[in-house]
C-alpha positions as CSV (number, residue, x, y, z in Angstrom):
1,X,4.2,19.2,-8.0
2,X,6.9,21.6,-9.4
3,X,8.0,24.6,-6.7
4,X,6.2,22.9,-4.1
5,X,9.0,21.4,-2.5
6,X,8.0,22.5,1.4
7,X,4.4,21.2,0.9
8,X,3.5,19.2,3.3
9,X,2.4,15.7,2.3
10,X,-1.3,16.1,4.3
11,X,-1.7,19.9,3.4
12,X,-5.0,20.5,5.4
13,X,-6.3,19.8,8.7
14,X,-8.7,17.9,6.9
15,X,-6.2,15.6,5.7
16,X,-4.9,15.2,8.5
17,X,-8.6,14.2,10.3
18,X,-8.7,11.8,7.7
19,X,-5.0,10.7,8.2
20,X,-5.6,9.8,11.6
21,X,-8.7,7.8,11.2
22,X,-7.5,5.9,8.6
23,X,-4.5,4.8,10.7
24,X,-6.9,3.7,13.4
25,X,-9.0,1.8,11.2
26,X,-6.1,-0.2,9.2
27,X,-4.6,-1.1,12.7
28,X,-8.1,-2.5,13.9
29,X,-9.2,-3.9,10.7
30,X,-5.4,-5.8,10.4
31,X,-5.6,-6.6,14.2
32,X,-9.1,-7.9,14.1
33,X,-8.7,-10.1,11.5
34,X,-5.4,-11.5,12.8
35,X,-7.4,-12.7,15.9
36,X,-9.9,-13.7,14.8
37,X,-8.1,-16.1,11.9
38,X,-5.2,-16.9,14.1
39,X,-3.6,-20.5,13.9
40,X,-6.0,-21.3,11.1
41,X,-5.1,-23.8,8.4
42,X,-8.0,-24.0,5.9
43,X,-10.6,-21.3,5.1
44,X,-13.8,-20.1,7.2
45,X,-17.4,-20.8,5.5
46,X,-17.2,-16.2,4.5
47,X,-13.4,-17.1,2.7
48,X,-14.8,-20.5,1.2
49,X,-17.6,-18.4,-0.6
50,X,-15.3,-15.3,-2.0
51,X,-12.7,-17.5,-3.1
52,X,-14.2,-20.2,-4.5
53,X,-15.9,-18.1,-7.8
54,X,-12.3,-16.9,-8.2
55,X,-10.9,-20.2,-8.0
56,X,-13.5,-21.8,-10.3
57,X,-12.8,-18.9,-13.0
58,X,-8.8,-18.5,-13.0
59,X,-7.6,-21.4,-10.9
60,X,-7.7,-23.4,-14.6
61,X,-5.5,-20.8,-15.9
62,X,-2.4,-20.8,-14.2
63,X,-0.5,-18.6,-16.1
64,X,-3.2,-15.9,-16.5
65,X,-3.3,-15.5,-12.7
66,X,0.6,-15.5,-12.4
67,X,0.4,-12.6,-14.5
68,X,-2.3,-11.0,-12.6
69,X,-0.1,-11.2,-9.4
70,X,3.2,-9.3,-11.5
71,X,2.4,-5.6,-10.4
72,X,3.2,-7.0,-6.6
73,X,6.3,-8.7,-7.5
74,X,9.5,-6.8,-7.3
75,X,10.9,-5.7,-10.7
76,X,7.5,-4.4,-12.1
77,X,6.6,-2.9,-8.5
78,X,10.0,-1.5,-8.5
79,X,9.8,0.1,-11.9
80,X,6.5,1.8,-11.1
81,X,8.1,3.1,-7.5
82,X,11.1,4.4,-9.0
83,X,8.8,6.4,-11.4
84,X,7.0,8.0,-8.6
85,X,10.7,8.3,-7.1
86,X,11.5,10.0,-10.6
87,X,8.3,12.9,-10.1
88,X,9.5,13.6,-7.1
89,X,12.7,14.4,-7.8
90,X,11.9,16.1,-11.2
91,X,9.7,18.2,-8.4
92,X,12.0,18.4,-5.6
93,X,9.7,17.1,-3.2
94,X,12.0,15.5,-0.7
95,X,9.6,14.6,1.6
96,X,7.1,12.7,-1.5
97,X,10.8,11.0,-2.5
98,X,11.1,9.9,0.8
99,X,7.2,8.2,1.4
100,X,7.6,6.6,-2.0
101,X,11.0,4.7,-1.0
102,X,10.2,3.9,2.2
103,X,6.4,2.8,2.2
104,X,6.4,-0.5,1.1
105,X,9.6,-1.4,2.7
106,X,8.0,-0.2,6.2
107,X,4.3,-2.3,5.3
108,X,5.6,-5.5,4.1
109,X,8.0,-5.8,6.7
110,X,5.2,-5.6,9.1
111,X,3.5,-7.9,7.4
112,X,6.6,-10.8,6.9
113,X,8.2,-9.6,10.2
114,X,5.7,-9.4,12.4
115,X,2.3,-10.5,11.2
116,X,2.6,-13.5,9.3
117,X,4.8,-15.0,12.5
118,X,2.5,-13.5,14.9
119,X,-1.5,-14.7,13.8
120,X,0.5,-18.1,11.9
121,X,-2.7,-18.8,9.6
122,X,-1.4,-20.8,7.0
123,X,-2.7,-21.7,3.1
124,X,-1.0,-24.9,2.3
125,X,1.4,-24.9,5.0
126,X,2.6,-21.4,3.8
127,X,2.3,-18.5,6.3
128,X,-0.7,-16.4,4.5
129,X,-2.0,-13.7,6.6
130,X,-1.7,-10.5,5.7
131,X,-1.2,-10.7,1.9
132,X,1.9,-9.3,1.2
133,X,1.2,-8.7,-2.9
134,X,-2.0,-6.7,-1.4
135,X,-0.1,-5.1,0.7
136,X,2.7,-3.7,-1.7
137,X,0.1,-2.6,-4.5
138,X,-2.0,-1.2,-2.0
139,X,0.3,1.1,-1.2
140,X,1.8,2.1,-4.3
141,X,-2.0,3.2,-4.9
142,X,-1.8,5.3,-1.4
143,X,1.4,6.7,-2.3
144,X,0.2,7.6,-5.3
145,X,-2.8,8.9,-4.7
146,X,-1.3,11.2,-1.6
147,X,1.5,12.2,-4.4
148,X,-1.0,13.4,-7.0
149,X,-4.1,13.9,-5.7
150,X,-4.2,15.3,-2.1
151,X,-5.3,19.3,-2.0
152,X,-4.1,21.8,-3.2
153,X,-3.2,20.3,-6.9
154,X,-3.8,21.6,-10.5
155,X,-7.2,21.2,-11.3
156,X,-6.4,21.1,-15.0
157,X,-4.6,17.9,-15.1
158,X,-6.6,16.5,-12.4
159,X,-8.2,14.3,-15.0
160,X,-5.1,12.5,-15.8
161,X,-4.3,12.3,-12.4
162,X,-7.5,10.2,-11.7
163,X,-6.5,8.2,-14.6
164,X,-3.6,7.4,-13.2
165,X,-4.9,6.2,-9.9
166,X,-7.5,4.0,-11.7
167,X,-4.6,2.0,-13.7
168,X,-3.3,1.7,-9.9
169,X,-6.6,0.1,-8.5
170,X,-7.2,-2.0,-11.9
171,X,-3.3,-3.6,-10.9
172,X,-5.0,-4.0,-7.3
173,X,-7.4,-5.9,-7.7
174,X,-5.9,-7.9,-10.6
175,X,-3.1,-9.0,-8.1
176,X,-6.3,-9.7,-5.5
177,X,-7.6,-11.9,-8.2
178,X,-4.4,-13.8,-9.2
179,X,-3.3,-14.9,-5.4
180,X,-7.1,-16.2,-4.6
181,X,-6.9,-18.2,-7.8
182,X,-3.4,-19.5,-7.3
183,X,-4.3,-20.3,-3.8
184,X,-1.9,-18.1,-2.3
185,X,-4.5,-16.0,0.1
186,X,-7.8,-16.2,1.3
187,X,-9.7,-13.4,0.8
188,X,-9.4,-12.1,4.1
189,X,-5.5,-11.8,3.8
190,X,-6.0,-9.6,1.0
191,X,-8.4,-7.2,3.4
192,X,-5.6,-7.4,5.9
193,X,-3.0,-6.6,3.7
194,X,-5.3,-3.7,1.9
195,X,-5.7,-2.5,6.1
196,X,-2.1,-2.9,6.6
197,X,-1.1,-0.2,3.4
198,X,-3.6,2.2,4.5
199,X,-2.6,2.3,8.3
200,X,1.2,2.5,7.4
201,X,0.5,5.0,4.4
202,X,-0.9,7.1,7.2
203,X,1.3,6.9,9.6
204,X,4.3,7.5,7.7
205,X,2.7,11.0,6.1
206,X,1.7,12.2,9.4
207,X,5.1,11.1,10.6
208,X,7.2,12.7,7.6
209,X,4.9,15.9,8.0
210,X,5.5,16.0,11.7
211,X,9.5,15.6,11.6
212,X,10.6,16.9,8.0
213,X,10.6,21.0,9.1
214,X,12.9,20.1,11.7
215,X,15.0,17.7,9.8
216,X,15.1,20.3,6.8
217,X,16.0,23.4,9.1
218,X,18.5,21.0,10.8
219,X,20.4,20.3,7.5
220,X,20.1,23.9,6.1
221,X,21.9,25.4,9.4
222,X,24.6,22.7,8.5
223,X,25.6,24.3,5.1
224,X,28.2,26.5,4.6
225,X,27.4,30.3,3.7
């Protein structure tokens, strides 16, 4: 990512196609779900038959699925966002600093602030839908994957690159796996939280890349010399 500091984030018009119809399909995938599972207090007969093979496996093993949760829980998710923080800085890539801060903060405060209280489905008597540890590893695999893998990149480390994006969607659906076996989230929570990353992913790269010219001309006019 070095000396590409005034990339944008989505650097085609392709990415940006794809930007777009992945913010529409997170919001109807999150909203959908929310309706249709709204006010519900035990699981439908689709949730009873995902969960209950995860339940059956890991639900015995409480600690194993508390450790499968840990990448969505805040000081390992913070370490691993502060190391994509690090890259961009170490590249200068303001506006890749600025998605990797912000992201999560933005998708699970849609999720605690206005989801949860909105559709109210519960999982013993706790406020369930959309799964917020979904939500925040979902994302860092977005991030991630917008960071270090969207066009133009160096095709010679490309390799690693995918590697590194495959650790991120091994901790994603490890933390899937722990919350269904702690009985934390049906399975359909995690789906809405999984919609809810991808459609605020989106949206904030097409917002960042539609604002940060502006904002970086703006500041540049305000330095002396």
């Amino acid at each position: 990512m070095r000396g590409r500091a005034s990339r944008p984030l989505l650097a085609t018009a392709a990415l940006r196609r794809w930007a777009w119809a992945l913010l529409a399909a997170g919001i109807a995938v999150a909203v959908a779900l929310g309706l249709a599972f709204a006010r519900q207090c035990g699981p439908d007969r689709f949730d009873r038959a995902a969960d209950a093979p995860v339940i059956d496996s890991l639900g015995r093993h409480q600690a194993l699925a508390g450790w499968l949760t840990q990448p969505g829980n805040r000081v390992p998710f913070a370490l691993i966002t502060l190391a994509l923080a690090a890259a961009c800085l170490w590249a200068r890539r303001w506006n890749g600093l600025v998605l990797a801060l912000v992201a999560d903060l933005i998708a699970t405060g849609v999720d605690d602030k206005l989801l949860k209280p909105l559709f109210h489905r519960t999982y013993l008597g706790a406020l369930s839908y959309p799964s917020g540890h979904t939500t925040s590893v979902a994302t860092l695999a977005l991030v991630y994957a917008v960071l270090f893998l969207a066009p133009p990149q160096d095709r010679r480390s490309r390799g690693w690159r995918l590697a590194g994006l495959a650790v991120l969607l091994a901790l994603l659906v490890a933390a899937v796996l722990g919350v269904l076996a702690l009985r934390w989230h049906y399975f359909t929570d995690t789906v809405g939280g999984a919609a809810i990353a991808v459609a605020v992913t989106a949206a904030l790269c097409l917002a960042i890349d539609a604002l940060w010219p502006r904002a970086a001309a703006r500041w540049q006019r305000r330095q002396p010399g």
